[in-house]
N, C-alpha and C positions, 0 to 999 in steps of 0.2 A: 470604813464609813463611806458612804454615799450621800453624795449631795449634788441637790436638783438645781440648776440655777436656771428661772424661764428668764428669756430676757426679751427686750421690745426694742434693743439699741439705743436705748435713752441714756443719759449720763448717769441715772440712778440705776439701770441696770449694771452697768461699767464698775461703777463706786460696791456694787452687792459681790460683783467676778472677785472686785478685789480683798471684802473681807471673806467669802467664799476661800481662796486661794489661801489664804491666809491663815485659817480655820484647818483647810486639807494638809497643809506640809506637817502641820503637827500631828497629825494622825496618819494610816495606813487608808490610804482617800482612793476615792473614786470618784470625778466628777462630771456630771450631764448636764452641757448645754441646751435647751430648749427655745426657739423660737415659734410661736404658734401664729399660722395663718385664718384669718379670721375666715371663716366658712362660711360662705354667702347664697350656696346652692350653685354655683359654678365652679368649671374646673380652676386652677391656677392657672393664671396668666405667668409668661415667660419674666417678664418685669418684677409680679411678686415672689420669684423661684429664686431671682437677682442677688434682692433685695434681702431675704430670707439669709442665703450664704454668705452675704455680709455684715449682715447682721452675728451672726453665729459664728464668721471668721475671726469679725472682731474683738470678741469676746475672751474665744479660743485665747488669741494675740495678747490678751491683757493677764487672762489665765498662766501660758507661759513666760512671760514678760516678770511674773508674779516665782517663777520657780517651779512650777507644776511641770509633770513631766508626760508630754503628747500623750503617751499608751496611756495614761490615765485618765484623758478627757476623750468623751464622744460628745456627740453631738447630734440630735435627732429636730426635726425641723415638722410639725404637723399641722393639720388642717382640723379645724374649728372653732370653738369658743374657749377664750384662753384661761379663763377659771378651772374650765371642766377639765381641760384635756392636764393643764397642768397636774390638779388633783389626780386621775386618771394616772397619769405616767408615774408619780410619787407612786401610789399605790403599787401597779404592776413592776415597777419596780424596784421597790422595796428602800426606797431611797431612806436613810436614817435624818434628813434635814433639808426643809427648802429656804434655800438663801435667796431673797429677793430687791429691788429697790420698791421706793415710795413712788409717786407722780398722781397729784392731784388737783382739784378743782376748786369745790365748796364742803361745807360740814367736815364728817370723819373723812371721807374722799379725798379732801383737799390732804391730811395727814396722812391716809395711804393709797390712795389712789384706788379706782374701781376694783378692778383685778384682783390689787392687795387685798382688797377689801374681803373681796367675796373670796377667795383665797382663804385668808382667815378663819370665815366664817362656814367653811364648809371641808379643808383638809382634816384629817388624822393624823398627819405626819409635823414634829415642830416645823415651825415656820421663824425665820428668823428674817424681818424688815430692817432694810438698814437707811436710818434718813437721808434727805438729800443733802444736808450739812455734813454731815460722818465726815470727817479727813482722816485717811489711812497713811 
């Protein structure tokens, strides 16, 4: 099994690594960290490169903290619009499940947040939201 977890460094991403991790020990797992940098027609600044690898360190750290074992996590870090690229990376590869958090605003947004949203509404792969209440 493969699972995609994008994350944003947010607490509901943290809370999604841990039912993610949780999901993978019982299976024969593979899991892919994703941070996406938002693609503005500029190259990456040093600051957002930082930022990016701790974001995706962090992760990692809650990943193994969780039991998961290194050679089983990567970690890939991209630039663009983070619906697409997430979508995009499920796809290419081949992932059997995207584990996500919530973070929102107003309307359904507020319940999953833009990303999750469109997410949602445009992967082929399940997607599994996990609220920001969830206690694991």
């Amino acid at each position: 099994m493969k699972i995609l977890i994008p994350t944003d460094g947010s607490i509901y991403s943290s809370n999604a690594a841990r039912v993610a991790a949780r999901i993978a020990l019982k299976h024969d797992y593979k899991l892919i960290v994703l941070h996406v940098v938002p693609d503005k027609g500029f190259s990456r600044k040093t600051w957002q490169k930082e930022g990016a690898e701790n974001v995706i360190s962090m992760i990692a750290d809650i990943l193994i903290e969780s039991g998961c074992s290194m050679e089983r996590i990567e970690t890939l870090i991209e630039d663009g619009s983070a619906p697409e690229k997430i979508v995009e990376i499920a796809r290419d590869m081949s992932v059997d499940r995207i584990i996500m958090g919530t973070q929102g605003k107003n309307g359904l947004k507020k319940l999953v947040g833009s990303v999750t949203e469109k997410v949602l509404q445009i992967s082929d792969v399940l997607v599994l939201v996990v609220p920001p209440n969830y206690n694991i």
